[in-house]
TIVO-2410 file (N, C-alpha, C; in nm, 3 decimals):
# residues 58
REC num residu      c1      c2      c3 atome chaine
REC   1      X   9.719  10.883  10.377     N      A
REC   1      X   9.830  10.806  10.429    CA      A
REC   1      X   9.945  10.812  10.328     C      A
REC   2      X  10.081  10.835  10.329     N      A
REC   2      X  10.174  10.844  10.286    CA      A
REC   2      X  10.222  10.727  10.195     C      A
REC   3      X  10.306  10.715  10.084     N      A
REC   3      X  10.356  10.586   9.995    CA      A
REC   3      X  10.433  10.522  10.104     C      A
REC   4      X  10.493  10.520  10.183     N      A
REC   4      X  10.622  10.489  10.305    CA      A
REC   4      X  10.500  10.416  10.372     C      A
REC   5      X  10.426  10.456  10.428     N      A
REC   5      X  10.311  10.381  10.540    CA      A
REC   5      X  10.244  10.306  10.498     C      A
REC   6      X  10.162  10.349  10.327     N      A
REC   6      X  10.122  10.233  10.327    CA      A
REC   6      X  10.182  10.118  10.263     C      A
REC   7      X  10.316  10.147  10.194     N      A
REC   7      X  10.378  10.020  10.124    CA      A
REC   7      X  10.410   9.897  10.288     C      A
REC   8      X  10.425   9.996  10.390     N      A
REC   8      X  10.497   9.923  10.463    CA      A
REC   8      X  10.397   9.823  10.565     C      A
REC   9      X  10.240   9.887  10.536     N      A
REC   9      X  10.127   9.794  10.586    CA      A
REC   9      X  10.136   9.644  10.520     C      A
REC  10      X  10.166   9.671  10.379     N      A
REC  10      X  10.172   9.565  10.313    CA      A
REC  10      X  10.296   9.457  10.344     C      A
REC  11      X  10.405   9.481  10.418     N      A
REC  11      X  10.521   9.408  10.434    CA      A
REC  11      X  10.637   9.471  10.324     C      A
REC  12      X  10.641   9.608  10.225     N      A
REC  12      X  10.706   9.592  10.132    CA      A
REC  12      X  10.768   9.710  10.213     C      A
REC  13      X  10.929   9.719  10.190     N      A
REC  13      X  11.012   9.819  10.244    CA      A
REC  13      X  11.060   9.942  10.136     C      A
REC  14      X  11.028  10.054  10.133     N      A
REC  14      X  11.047  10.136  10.053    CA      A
REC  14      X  11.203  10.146  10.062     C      A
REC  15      X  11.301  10.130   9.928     N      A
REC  15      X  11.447  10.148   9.966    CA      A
REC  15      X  11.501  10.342   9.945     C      A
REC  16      X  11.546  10.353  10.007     N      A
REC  16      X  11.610  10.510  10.016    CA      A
REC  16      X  11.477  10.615  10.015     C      A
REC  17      X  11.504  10.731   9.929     N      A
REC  17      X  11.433  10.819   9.878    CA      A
REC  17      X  11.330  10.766   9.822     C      A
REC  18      X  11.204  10.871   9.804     N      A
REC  18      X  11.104  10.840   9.704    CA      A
REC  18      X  11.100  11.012   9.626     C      A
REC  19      X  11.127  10.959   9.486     N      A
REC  19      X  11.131  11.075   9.354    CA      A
REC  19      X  10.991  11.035   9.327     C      A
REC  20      X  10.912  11.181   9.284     N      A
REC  20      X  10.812  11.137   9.186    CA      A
REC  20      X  10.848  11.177   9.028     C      A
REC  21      X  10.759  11.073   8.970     N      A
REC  21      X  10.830  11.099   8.838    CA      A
REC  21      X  10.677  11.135   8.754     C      A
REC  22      X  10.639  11.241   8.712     N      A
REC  22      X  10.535  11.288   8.627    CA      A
REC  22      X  10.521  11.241   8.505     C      A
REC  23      X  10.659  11.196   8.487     N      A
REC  23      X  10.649  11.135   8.288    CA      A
REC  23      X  10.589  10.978   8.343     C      A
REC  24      X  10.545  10.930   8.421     N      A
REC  24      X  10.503  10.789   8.402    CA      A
REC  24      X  10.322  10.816   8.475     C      A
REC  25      X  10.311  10.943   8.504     N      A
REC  25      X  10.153  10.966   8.524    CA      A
REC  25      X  10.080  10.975   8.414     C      A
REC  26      X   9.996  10.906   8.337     N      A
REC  26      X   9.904  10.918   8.238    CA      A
REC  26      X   9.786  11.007   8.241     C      A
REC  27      X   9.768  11.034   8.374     N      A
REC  27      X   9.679  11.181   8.375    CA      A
REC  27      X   9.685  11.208   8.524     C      A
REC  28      X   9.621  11.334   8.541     N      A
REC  28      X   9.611  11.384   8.672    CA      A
REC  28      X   9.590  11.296   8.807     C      A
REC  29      X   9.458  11.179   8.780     N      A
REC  29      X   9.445  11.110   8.861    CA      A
REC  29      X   9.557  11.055   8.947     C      A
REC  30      X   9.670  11.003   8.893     N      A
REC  30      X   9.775  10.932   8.926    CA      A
REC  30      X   9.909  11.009   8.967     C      A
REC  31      X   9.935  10.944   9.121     N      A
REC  31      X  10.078  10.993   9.110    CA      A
REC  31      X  10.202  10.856   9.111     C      A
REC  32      X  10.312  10.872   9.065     N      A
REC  32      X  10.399  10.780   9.073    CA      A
REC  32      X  10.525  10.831   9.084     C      A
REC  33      X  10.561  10.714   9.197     N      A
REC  33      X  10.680  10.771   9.268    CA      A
REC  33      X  10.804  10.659   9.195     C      A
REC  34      X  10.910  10.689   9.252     N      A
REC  34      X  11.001  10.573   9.266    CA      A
REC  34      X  11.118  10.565   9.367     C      A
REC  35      X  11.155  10.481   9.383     N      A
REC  35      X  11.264  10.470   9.487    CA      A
REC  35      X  11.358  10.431   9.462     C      A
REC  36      X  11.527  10.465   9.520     N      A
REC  36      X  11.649  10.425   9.500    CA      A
REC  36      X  11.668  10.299   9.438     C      A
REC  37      X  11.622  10.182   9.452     N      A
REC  37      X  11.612  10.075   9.381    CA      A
REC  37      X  11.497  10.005   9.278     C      A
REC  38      X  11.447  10.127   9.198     N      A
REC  38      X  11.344  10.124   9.093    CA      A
REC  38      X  11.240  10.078   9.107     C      A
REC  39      X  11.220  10.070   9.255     N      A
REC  39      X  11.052  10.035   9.258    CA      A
REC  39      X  10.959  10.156   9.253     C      A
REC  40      X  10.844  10.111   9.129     N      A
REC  40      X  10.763  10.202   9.123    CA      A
REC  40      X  10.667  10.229   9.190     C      A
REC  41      X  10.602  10.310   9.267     N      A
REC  41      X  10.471  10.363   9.305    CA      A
REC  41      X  10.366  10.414   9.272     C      A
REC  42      X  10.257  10.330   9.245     N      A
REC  42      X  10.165  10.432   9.208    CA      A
REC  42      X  10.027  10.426   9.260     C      A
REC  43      X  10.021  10.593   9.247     N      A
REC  43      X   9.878  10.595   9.407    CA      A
REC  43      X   9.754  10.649   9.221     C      A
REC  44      X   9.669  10.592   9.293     N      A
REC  44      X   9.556  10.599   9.218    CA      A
REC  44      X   9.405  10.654   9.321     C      A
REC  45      X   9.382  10.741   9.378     N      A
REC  45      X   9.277  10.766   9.433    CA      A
REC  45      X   9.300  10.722   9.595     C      A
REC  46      X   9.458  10.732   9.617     N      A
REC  46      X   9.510  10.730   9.725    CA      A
REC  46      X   9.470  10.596   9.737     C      A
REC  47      X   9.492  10.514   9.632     N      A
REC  47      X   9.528  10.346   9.626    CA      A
REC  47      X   9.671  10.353   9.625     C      A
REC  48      X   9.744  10.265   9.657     N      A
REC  48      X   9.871  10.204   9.582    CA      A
REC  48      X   9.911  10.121   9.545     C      A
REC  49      X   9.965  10.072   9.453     N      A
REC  49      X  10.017   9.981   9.379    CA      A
REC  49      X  10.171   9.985   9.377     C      A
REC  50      X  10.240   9.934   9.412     N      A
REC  50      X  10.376   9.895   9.369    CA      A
REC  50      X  10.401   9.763   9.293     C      A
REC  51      X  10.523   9.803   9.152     N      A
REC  51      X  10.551   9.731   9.104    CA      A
REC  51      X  10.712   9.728   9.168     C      A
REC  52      X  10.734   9.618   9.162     N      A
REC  52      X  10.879   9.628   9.228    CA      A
REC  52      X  10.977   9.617   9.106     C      A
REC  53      X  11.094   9.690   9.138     N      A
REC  53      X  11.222   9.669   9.012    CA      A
REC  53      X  11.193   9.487   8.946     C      A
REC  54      X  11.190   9.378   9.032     N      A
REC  54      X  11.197   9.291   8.936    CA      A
REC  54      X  11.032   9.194   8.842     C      A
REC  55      X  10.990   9.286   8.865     N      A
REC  55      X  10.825   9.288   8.789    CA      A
REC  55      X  10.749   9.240   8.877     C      A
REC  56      X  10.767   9.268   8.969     N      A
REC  56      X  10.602   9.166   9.079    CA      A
REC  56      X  10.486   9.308   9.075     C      A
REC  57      X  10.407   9.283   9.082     N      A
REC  57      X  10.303   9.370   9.174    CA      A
REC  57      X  10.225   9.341   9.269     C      A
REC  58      X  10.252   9.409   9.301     N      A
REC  58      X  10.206   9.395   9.478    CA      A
REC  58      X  10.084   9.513   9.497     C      A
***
């Protein structure tokens, strides 16, 4: 399932684009994205986690 589908199961709205950014992956396992308004993404074993620009995690 896609970062867009599942952030949006959760109620959270992905803003604009999603960049992935490799310098914030600590190893292969992980990918992390981000979006126009600095929320981060990160899929872990096709988990996700978002931290949002103003520090929540969700």
């Amino acid at each position: 399932m896609s970062v867009r589908k599942q952030a949006e199961r959760i109620g959270f709205q992905v803003v604009g684009e999603l960049t992935r950014n490799t310098d914030l992956e600590p190893t292969h396992l992980y990918q992390c994205y981000l979006d126009e308004a600095a929320n981060k993404y990160i899929l872990r074993r096709g988990i996700l986690t978002i931290v949002a620009a103003d520090g929540r995690v969700l």
